[in-house]
N, C-alpha and C positions, 0 to 999 in steps of 0.2 A: 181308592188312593190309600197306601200302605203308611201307617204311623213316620211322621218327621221326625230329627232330630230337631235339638233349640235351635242349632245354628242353622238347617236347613229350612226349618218354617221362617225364622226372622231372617234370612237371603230371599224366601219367596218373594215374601210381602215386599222387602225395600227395593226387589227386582220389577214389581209390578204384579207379580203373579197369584194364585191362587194357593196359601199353603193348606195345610191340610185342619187346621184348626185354628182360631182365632190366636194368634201371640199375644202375650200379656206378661206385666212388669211392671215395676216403680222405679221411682226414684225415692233410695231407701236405705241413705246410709246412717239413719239416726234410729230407722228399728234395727238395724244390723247393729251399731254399736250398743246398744240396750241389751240386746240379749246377749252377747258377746265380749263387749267392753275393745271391741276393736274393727274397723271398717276396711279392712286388704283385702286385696283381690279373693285371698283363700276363704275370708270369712264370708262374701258376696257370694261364693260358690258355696260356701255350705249353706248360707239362709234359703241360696235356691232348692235346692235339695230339701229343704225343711219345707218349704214352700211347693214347689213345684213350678214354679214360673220359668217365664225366656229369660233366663238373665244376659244383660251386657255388662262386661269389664272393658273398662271405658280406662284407657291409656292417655296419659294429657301428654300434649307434645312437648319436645325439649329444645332449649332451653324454655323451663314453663315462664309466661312472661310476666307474670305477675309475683315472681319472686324479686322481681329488681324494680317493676313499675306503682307494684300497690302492695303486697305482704299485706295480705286480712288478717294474719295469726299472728297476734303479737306473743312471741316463745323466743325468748334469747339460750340460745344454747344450743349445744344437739339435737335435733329430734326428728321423728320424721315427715313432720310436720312442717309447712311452710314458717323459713324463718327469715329475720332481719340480714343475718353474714351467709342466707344461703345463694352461692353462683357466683359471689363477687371475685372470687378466686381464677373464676374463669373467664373474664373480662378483663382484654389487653388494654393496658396503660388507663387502666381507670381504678383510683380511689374514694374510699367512701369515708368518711366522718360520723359516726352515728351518734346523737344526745338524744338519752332519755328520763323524764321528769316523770314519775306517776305522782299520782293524786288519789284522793281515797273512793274515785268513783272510774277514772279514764286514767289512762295513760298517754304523755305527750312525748310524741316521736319525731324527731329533726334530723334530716338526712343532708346533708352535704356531699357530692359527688362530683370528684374532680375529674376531667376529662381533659384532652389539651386542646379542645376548643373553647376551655372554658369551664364555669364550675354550675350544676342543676340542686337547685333546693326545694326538699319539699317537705311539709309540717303534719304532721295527722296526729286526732284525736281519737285514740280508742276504749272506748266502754271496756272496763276490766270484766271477761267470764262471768256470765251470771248477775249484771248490775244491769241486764237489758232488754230488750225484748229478744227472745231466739238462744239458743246455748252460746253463740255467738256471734254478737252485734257488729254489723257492718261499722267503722269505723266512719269519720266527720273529717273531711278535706278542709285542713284551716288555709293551705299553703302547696296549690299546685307544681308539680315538677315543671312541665312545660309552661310560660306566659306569656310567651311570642318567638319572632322571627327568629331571636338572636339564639334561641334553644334549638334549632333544626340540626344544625352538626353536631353539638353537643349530643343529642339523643340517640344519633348514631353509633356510640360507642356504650350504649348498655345495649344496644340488639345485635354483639357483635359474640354472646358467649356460645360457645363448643358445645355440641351437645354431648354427652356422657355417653361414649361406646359401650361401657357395660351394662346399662340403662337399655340399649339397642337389643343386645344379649339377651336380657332381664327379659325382655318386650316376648323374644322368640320362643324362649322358654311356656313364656304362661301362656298364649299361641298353641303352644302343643299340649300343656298340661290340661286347657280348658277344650282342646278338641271339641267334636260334638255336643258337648254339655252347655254351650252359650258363646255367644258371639263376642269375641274383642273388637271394640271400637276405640276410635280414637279422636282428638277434638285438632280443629280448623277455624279458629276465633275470625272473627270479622277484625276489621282494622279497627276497629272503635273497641270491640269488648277484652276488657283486661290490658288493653294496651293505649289508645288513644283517649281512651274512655277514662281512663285513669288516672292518664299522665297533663289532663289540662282540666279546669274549672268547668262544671256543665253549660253551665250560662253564658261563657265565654265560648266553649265547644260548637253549642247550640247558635251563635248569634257571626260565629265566623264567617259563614255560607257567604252573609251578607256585607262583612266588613272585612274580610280579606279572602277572596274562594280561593286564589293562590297559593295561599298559605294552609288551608286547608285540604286541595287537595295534595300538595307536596305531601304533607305528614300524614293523607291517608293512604298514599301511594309507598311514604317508607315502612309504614306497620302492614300495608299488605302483603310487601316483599318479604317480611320477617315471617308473618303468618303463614305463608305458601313455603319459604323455607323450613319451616319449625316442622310442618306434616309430613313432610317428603319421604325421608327415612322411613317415618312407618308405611303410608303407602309403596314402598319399595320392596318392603318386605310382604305385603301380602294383606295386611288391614283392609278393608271391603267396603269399612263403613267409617266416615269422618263427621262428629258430630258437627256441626256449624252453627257456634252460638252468635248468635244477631240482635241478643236482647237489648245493646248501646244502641245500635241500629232501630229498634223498636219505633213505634208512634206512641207507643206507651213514654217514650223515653223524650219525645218532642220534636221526632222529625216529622217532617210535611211530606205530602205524595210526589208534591212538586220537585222537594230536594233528595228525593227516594229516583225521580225515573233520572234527574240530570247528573248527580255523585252518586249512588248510592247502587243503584242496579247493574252497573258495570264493573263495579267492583265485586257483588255477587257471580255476576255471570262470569269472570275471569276464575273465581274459586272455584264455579261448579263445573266447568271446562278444563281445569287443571286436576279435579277428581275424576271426573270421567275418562282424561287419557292415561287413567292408570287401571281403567276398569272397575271400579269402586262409586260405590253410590252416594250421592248427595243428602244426607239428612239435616232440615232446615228447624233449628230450635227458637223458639222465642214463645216467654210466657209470659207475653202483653198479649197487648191487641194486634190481631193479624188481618182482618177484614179487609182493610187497603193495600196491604201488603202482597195478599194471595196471586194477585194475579201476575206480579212482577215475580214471581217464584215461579209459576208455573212458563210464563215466558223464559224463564232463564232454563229448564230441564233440572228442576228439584226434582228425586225421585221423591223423596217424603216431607213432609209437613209435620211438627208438633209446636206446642202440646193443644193448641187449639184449644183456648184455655176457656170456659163458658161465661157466658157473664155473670153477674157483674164485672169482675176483674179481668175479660177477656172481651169478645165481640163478635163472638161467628161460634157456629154450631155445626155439627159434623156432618148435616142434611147440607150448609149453605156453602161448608168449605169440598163437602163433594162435588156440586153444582160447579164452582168454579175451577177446579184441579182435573175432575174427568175421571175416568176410572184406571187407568192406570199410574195415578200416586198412588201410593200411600200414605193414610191418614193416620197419622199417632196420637193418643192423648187422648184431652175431653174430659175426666174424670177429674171430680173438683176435687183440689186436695184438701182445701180451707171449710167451705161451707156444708160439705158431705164428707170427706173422708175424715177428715178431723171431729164435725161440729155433728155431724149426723148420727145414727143409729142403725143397729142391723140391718131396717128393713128401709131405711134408704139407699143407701149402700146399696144393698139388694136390686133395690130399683132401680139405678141408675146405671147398676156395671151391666143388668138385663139389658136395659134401654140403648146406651153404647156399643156393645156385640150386636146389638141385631140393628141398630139405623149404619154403624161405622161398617158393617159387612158387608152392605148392600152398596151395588155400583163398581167396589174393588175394593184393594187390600185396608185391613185395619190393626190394627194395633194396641191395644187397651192397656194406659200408661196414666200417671195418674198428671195433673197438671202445674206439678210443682214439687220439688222435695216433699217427702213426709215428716211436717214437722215432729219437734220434739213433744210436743203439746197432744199428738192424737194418741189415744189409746191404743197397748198392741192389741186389743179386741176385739175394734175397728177392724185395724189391718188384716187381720185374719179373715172376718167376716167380708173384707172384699176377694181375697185370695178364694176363701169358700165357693160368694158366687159367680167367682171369673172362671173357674174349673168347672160349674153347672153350668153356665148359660154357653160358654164355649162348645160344650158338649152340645148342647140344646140347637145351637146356630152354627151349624158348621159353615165355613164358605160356598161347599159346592152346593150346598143344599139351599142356599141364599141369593134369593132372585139381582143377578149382577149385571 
């Protein structure tokens, strides 16, 4: 077998097949901005290159939905950065009201949005930069958008914005710039993540199943329709791979198996069937627990699985999440990002990326991805020392050479 390119090994593996060395990569945009002071696509492509890894440049779909349903960056003003006034410009006949009160620790954000079915209100508390755990502290829901019935038309009119044709442009461009050197992907939210998941109280989210499924499945049927519209254009244009984050969906997050195979698996199975009639592969993200989850994936025709996060913080191992997928998934992830890549040492590190290439190899395709963002907390030291032994033991374990 003649050397791959990035994009050719990482199409092997998400295609099922055998590429010609283990792929490997992070999620790693906080060693990117450290050495760098900036996280674009360009600079992804050079830390690979400093690196040597598979990289993905991960294209988020348009309109991205959590600039109108949650905005985590609190940034008034220009930037490029998710902001408060960004999108609403392209949202027919809906106005927004914005008050904001900072305090010397959070900042308190009140949105008012008129629609003409009505007006949606919603309150958040956000930890100012640096007063929190993480470079940037998820923000505290004092005052969900959605609170019941009478919000279902109202919500229709923020899922109504354009997506940005030069954006489209923009897309085909880095498509060809990134050629063979790494794979462009693109995200395909579940109806819950960034979009339902945001837009209603968790407890209330969580407890609907049972006090109104009506009403819940209407609002996960109208964010499904947004999510399936938001992907489309890229998969149009040629995209291969749709991330599919399902972390709201999680058991980590508090659904039950029960209300996973009655709502929740056919909403799966309609996104992985509307990837595959474009030719393009199913990648199934979630960094909870996936144990219960696995086999409603593999019924549905995921071709991949991540990050199969290990325990504590996770619940399946790459031996037991082989066992149930088969050998033609692909298995991503596994590598702890918290209690080893962060917390650990050289020669754990060592250990574990060893351990991973050669149990994730065996049976079918694998992937060596770490199981969570690299925080801002690990040392680039670290980082490196995994990059070090993911290029030895790759070499050491190749696929063909790995009893499958």
């Amino acid at each position: 077998m003649g050397e791959m390119t990035v994009r050719e090994r990482l199409l092997t593996a998400y295609s099922g097949g055998t590429p010609d060395k283990v792929p490997f990569g992070a999620y790693h945009w906080s060693v990117c901005y450290r050495k760098y002071g900036c996280f674009c696509w360009m600079h992804e492509m050079k830390l690979a290159k400093e690196y040597g890894w598979d990289v993905h440049i991960r294209l988020n779909t348009l309109p991205k939905p959590n600039h109108v349903l949650s905005n985590y960056v609190y940034n008034i003003g220009p930037s490029p950065t998710e902001q408060y006034h960004s999108f609403y410009e392209d949202l027919d006949e809906v106005n927004m009201t914005l008050k904001i009160k900072r305090g010397k620790k959070v900042t308190y954000v009140e949105r008012v949005i008129e629609t003409p079915a009505g007006a949606l209100k919603d309150v958040t508390e956000h930890p100012i930069p640096g007063t929190g755990y993480g470079w940037l502290p998820n923000p505290k829901r004092l005052e969900p958008l959605i609170k019941g019935r009478e919000d279902v038309e109202r919500i229709r009119y923020l899922l109504n914005a354009k997506p940005l044709k030069n954006r489209l442009e923009d897309a085909k461009e880095i498509i060809e710039y990134v050629g063979e050197n790494g794979l462009v992907i693109t995200t395909l939210y579940s109806p819950l993540d960034y979009l339902l998941g945001e837009a209603m109280d968790q407890t209330q989210l969580l407890t609907l199943y049972y006090d109104d499924r009506n009403l819940l499945e209407e609002l996960l049927g109208i964010f499904q329709e947004f999510a399936l519209r938001s992907v489309k254009p890229y998969l149009e244009i040629g995209v291969k791979v749709p991330l599919m984050g399902w972390i709201y969906a999680s058991p980590s997050y508090g659904w039950s198996p029960v209300i996973w195979e009655q709502i929740l698996y056919p909403l799966l199975k309609e996104q992985v069937d509307f990837v595959h009639s474009y030719g393009a592969y199913a990648l199934f993200y979630d960094d909870g627990k996936m144990k219960d989850t696995l086999p409603f994936l593999k019924r549905a025709g995921i071709d991949c699985v991540e990050t199969l996060t290990p325990p504590p913080v996770g619940d399946v191992t790459l031996s037991e999440a082989r066992e149930i997928m088969g050998s033609k998934v692909c298995l991503k992830g596994g590598l702890d990002s918290i209690g080893v890549l962060q917390k650990g040492d050289r020669e754990s590190i060592e250990r574990q990326v060893e351990r991973l290439i050669r149990e994730g190899s065996e049976g079918g395709p694998y992937i060596l991805f770490n199981s969570a963002t690299i925080s801002w907390e690990t040392p680039l030291e670290n980082v490196e020392a995994y990059v070090k032994a993911a290029h030895k033991y790759r070499e050491k374990y190749r696929p063909s050479q790995v009893k499958q």
